[in-house]
MDAnalysis code that builds the backbone (N, CA, C; Angstrom):
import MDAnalysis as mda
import numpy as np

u = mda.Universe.empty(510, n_residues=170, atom_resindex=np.repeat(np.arange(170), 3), trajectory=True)
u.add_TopologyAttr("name", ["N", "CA", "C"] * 170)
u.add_TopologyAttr("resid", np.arange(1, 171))
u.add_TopologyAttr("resname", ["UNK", "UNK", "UNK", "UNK", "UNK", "UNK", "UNK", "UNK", "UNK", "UNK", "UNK", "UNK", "UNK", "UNK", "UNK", "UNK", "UNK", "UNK", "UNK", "UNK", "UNK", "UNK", "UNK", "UNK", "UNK", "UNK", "UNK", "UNK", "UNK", "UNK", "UNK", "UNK", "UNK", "UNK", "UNK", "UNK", "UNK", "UNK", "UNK", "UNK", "UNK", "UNK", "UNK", "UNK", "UNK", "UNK", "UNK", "UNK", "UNK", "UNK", "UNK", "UNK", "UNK", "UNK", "UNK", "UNK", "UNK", "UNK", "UNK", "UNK", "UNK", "UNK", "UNK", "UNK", "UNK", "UNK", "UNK", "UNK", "UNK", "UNK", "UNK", "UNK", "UNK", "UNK", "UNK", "UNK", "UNK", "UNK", "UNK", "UNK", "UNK", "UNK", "UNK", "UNK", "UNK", "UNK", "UNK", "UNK", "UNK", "UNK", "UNK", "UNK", "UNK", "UNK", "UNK", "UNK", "UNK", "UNK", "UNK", "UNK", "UNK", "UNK", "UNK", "UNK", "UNK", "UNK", "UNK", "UNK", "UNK", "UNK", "UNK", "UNK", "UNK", "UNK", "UNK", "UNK", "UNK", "UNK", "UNK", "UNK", "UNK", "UNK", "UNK", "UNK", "UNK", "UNK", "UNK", "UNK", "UNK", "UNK", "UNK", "UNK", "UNK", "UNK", "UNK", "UNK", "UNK", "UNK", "UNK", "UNK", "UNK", "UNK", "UNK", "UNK", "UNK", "UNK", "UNK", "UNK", "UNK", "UNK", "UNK", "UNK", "UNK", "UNK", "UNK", "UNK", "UNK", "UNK", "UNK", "UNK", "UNK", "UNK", "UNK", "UNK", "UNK", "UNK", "UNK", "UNK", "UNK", "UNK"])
u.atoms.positions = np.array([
    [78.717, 97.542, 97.626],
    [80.154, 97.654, 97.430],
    [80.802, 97.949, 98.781],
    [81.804, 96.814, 99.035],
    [82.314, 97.503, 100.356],
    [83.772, 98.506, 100.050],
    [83.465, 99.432, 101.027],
    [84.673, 100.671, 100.378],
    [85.368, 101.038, 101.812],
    [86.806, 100.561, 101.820],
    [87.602, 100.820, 102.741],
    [88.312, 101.965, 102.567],
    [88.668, 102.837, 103.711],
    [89.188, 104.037, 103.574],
    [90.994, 103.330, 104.576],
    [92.130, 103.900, 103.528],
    [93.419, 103.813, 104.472],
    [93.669, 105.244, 104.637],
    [93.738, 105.641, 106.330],
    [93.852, 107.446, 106.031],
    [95.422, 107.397, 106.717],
    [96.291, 108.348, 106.685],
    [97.580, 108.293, 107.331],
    [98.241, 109.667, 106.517],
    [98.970, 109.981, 107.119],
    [99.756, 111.518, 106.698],
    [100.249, 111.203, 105.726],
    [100.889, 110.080, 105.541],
    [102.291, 109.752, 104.394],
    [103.018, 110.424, 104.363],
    [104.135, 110.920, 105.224],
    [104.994, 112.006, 105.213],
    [106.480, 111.588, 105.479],
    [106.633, 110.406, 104.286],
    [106.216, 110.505, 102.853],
    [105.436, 108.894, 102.915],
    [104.887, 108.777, 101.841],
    [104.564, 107.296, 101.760],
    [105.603, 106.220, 101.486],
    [105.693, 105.378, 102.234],
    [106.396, 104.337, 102.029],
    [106.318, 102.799, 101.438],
    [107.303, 101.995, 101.220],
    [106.648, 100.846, 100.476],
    [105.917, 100.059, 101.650],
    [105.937, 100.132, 102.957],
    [105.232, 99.643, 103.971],
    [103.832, 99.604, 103.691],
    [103.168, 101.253, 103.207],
    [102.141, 101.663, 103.153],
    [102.109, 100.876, 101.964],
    [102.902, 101.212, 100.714],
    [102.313, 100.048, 100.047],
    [101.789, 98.781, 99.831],
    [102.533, 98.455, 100.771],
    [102.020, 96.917, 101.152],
    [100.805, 96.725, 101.766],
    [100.745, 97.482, 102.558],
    [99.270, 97.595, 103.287],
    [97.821, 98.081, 102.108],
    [98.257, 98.769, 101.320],
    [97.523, 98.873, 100.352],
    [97.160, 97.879, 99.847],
    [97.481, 97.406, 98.999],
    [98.219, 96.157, 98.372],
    [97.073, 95.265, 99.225],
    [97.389, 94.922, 100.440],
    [96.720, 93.755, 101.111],
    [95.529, 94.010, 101.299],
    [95.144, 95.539, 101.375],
    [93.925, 95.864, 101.936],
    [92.608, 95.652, 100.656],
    [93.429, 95.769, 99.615],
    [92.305, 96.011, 97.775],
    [91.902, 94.353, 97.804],
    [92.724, 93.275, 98.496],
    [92.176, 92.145, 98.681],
    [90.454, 91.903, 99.412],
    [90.568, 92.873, 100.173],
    [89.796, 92.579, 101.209],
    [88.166, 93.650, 101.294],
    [88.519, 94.493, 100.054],
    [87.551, 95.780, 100.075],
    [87.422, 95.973, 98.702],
    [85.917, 96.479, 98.072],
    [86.030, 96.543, 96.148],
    [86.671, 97.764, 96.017],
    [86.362, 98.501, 96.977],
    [87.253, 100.055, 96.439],
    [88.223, 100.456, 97.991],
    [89.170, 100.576, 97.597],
    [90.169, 101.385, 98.789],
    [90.182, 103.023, 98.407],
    [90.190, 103.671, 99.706],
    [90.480, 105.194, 99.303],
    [91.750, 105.290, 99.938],
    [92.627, 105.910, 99.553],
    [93.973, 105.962, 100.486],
    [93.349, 107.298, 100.975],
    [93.115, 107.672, 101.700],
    [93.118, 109.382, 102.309],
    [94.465, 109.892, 103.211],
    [94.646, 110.773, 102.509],
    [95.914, 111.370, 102.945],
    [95.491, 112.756, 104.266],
    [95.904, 112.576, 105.610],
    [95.018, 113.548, 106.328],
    [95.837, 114.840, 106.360],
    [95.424, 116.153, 106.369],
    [96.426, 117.109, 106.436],
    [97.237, 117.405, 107.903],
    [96.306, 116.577, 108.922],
    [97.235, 116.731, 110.391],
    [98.860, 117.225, 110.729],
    [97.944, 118.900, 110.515],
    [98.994, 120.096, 111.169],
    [99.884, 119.298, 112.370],
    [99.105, 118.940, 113.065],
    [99.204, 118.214, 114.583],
    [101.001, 117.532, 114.070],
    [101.339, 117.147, 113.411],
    [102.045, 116.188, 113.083],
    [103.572, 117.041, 112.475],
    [103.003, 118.222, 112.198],
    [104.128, 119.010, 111.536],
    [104.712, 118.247, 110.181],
    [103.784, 118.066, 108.833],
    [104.457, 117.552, 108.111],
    [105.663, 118.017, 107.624],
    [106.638, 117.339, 107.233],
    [107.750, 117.913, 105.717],
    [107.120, 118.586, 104.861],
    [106.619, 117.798, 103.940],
    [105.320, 118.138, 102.745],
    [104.218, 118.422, 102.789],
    [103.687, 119.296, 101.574],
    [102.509, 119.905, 101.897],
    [101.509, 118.784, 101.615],
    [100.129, 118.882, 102.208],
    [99.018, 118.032, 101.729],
    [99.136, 117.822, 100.139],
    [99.442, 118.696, 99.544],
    [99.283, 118.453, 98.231],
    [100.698, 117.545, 97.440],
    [101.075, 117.671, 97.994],
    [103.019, 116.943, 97.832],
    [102.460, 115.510, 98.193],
    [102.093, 115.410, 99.228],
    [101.478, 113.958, 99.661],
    [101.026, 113.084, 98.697],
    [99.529, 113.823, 98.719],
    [98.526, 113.494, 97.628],
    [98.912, 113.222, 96.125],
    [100.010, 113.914, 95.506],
    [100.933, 113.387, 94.587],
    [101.303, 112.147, 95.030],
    [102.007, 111.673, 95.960],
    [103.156, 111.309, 96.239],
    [102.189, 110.233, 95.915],
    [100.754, 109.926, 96.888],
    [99.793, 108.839, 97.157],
    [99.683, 108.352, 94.786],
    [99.527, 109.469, 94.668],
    [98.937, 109.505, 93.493],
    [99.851, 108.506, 92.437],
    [100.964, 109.126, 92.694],
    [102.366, 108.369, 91.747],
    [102.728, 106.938, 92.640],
    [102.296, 106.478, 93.399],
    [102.521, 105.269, 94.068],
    [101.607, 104.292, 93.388],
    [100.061, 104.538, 93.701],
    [98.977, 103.761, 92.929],
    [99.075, 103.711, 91.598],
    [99.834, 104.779, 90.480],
    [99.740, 104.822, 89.402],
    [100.590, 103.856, 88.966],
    [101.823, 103.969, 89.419],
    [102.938, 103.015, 88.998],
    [102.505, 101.559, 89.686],
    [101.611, 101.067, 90.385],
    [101.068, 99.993, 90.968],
    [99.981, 99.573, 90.026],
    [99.449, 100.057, 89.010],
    [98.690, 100.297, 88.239],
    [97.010, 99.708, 89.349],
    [97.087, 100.366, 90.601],
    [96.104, 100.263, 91.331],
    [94.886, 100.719, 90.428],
    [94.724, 101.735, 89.733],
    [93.608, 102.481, 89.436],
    [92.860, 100.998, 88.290],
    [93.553, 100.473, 87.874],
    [93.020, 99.312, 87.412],
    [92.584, 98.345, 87.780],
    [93.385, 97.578, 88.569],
    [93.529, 96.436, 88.856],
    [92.426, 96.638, 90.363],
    [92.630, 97.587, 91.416],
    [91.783, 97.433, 92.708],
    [91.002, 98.703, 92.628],
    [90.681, 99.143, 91.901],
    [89.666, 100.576, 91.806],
    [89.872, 101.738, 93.457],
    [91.307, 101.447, 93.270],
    [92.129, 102.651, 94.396],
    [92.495, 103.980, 94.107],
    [91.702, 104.502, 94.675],
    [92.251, 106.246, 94.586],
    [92.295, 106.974, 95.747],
    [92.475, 108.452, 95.281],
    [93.446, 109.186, 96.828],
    [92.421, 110.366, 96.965],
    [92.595, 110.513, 97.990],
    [91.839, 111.820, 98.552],
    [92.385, 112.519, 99.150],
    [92.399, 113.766, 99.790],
    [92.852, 114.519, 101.055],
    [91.630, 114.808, 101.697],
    [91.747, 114.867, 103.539],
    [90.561, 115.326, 104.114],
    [91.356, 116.217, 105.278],
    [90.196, 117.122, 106.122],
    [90.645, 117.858, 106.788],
    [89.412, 117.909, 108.157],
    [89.057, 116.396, 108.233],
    [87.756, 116.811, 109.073],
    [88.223, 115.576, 109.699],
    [86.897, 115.061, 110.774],
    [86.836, 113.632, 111.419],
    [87.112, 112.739, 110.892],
    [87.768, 111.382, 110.977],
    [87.885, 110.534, 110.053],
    [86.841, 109.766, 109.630],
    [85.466, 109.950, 110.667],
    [84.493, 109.264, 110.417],
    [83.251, 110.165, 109.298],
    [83.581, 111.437, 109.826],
    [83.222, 112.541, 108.866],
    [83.538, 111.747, 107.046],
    [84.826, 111.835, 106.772],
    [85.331, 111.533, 105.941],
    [84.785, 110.308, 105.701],
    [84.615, 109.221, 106.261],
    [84.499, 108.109, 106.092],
    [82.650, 107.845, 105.376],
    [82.054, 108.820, 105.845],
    [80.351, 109.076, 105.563],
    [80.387, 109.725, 104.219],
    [81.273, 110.902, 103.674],
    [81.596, 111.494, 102.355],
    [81.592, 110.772, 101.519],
    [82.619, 109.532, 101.892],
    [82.678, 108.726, 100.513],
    [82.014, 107.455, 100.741],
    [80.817, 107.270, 101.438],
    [79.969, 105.844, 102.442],
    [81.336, 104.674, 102.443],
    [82.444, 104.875, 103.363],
    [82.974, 103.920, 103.459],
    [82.702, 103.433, 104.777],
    [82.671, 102.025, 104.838],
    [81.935, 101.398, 106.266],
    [83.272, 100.509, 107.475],
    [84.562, 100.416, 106.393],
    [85.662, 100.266, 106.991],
    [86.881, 101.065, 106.742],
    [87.417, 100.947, 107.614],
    [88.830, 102.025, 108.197],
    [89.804, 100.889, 107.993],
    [90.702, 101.382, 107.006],
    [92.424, 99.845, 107.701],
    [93.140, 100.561, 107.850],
    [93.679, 99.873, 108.944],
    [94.675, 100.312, 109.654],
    [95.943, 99.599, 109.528],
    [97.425, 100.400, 109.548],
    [98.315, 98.566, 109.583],
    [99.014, 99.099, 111.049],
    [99.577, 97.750, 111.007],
    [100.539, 97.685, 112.477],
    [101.352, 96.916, 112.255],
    [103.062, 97.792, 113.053],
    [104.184, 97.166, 112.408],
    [104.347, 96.708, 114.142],
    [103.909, 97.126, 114.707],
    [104.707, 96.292, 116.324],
    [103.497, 96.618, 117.213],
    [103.635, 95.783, 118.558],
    [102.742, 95.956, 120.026],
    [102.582, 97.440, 120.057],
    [103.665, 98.232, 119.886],
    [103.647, 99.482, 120.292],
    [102.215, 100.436, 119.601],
    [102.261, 100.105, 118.498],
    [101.350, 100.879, 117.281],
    [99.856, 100.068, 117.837],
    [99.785, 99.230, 118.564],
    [98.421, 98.444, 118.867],
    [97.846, 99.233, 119.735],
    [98.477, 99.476, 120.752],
    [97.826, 100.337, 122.090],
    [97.582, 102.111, 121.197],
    [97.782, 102.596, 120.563],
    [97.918, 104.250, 119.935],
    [96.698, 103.662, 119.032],
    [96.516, 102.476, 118.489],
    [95.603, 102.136, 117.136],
    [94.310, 101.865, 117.861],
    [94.026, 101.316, 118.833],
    [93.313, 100.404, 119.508],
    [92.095, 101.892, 120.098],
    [92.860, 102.363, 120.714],
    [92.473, 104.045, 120.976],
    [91.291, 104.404, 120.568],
    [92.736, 104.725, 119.476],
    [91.510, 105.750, 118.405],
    [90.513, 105.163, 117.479],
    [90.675, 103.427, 117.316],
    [89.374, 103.025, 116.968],
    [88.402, 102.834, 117.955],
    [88.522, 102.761, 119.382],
    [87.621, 103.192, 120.810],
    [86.801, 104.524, 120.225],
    [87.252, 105.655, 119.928],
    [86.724, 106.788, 119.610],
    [86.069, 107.003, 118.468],
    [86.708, 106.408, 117.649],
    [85.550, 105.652, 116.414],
    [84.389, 105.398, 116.222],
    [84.810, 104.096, 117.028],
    [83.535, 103.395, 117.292],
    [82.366, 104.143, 118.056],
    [82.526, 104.951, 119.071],
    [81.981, 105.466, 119.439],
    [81.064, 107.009, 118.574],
    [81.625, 107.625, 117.796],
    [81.986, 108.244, 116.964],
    [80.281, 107.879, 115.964],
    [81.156, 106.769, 115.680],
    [79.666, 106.210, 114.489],
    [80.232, 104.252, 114.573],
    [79.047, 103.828, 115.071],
    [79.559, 102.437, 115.587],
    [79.098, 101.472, 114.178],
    [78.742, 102.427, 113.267],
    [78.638, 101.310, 111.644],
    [79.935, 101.552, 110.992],
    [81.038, 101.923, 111.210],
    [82.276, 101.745, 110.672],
    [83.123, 100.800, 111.888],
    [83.339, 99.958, 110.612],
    [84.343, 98.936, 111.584],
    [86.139, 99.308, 111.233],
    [86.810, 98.978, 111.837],
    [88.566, 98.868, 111.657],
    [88.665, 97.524, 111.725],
    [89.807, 97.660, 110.422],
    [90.384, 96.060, 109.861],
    [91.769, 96.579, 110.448],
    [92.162, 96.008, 111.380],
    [94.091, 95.934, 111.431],
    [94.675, 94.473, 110.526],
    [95.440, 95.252, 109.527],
    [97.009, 94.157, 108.899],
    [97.808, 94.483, 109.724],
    [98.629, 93.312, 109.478],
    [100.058, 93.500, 110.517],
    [100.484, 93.857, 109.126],
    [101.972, 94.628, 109.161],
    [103.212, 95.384, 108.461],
    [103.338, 93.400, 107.911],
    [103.916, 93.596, 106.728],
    [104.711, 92.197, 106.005],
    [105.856, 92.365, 107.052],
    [106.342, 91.024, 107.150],
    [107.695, 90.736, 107.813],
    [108.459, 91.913, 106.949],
    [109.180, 92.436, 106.153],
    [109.950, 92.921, 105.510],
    [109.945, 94.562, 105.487],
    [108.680, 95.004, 105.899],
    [108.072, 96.429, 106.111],
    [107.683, 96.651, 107.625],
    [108.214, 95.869, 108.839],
    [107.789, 95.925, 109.917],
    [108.543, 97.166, 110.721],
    [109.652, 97.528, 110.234],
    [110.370, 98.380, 110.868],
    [110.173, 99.760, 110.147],
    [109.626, 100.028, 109.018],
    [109.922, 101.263, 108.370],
    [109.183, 101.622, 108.862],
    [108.969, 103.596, 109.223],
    [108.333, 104.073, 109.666],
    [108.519, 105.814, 108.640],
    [107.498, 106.359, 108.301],
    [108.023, 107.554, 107.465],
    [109.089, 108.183, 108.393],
    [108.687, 108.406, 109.617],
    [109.843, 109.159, 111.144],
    [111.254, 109.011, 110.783],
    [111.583, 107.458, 110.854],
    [112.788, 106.818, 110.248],
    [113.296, 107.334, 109.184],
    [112.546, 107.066, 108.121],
    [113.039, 107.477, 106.774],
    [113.378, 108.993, 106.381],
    [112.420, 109.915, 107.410],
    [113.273, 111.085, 107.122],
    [114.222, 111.713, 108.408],
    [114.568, 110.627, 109.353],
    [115.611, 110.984, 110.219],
    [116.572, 110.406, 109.127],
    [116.824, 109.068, 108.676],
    [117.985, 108.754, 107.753],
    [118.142, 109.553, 106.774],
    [116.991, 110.153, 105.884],
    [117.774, 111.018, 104.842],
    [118.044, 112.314, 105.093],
    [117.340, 112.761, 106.372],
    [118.486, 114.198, 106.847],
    [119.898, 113.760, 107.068],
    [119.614, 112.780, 107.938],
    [121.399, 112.286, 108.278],
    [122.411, 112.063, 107.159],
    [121.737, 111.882, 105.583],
    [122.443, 111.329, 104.738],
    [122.495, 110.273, 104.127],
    [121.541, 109.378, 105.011],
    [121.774, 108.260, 104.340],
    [121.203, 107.690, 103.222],
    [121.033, 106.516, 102.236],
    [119.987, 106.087, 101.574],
    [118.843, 105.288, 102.130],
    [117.683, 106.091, 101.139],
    [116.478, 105.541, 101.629],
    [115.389, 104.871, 100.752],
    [116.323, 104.338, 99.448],
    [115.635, 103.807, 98.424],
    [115.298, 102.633, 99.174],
    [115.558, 101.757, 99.827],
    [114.833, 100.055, 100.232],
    [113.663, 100.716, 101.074],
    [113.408, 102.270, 100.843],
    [112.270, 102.058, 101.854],
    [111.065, 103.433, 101.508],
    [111.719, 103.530, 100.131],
    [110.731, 104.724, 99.328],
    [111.026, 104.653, 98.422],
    [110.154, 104.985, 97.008],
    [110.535, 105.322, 95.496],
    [112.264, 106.068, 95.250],
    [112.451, 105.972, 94.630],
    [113.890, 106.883, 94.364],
    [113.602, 108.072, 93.946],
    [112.229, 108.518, 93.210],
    [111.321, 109.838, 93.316],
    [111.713, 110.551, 94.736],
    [111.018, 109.739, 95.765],
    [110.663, 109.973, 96.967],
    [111.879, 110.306, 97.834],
    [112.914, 109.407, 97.686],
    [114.609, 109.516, 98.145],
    [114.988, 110.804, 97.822],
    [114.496, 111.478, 96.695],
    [115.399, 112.466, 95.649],
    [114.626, 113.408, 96.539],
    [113.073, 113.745, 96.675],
    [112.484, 114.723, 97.302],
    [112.711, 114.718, 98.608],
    [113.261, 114.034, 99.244],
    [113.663, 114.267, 100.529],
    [114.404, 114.941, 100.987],
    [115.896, 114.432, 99.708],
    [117.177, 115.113, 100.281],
    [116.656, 116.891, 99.492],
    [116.439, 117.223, 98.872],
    [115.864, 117.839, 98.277],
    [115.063, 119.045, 99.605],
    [114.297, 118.516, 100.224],
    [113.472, 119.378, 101.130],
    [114.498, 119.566, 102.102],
    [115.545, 118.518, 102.556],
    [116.395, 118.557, 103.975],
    [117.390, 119.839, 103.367],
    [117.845, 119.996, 102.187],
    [119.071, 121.226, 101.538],
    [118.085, 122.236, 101.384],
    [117.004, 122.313, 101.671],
    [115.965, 123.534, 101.133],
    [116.247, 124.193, 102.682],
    [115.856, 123.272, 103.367],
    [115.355, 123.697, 105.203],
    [116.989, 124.015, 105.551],
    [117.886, 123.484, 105.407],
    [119.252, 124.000, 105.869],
    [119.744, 125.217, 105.530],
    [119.224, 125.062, 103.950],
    [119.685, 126.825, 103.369],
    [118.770, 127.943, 104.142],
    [117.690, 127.527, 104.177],
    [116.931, 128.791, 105.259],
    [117.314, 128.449, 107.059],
    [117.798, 127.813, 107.471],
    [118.558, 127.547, 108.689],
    [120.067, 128.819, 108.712],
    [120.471, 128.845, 107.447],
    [121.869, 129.662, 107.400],
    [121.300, 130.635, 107.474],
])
């Protein structure tokens, strides 16, 4: 069975990531989405907010059926992680040049790492090339809408966390 791992903060998950999902269950019998807890990153949400978030995305995708996709959280190496659940590929997506040189990297260290896991890069769909979670929660602090580019769940918990963090700002 080949078993691809997609790992990424999701903070929050987006339909980008969905898509990449989506493309990746083509290409692998089981996908793990792993959600990483990378402090490093200063999420919004907690690991466990995520891991929902991952959870209610695949469900309403009816992934758990159709591509035998489920979610994890990890807190170790990614290759660590990747030996836990014997997955032998990593996907990665990429929405521009920019994300190639930062991606390219850290599959260098990978590879090195444990050189029997390979990385699959998708490019972002034309239509998901620009979203970035960064984006989506600079626009919904600012106010704006962010349904063309998250669940309306996900829209609602945003503005939601941005009036939480302001009231403890006062």
């Amino acid at each position: 069975m080949r078993i691809g791992v997609y790992p990424g903060t999701f903070d929050p998950i987006t339909y980008g990531h969905m898509d990449i999902i989506h493309r990746a269950a083509g290409i692998v019998d089981k996908i793990i989405v792993a959600v990483a807890a990378n402090a490093g990153k200063d999420p919004l949400f907690s690991l466990s907010e995520r891991e929902k978030f991952v959870q209610q995305g695949l469900k309403r995708t009816h992934f758990n059926a159709l591509y035998f996709a489920c979610r994890q959280t990890f807190q170790s190496l990614l290759t660590h992680f990747c030996h836990s659940v014997q997955a032998k590929i990593i996907i990665r997506g990429l929405r521009a040049i920019s994300d190639f040189e930062y991606e390219f990297q850290m599959t260098g260290m990978n590879a090195r790492l444990d050189p029997g896991i390979d990385t699959v890069f998708l490019m972002a769909s034309e239509k998901y090339q620009f979203i970035s979670s960064r984006f989506v929660k600079e626009i919904s602090l600012l106010g704006g809408d962010v349904t063309s580019f998250v669940s309306p769940r996900i829209a609602t918990l945003l503005q939601q966390q941005f009036k939480k963090k302001s009231l403890l700002k006062s």
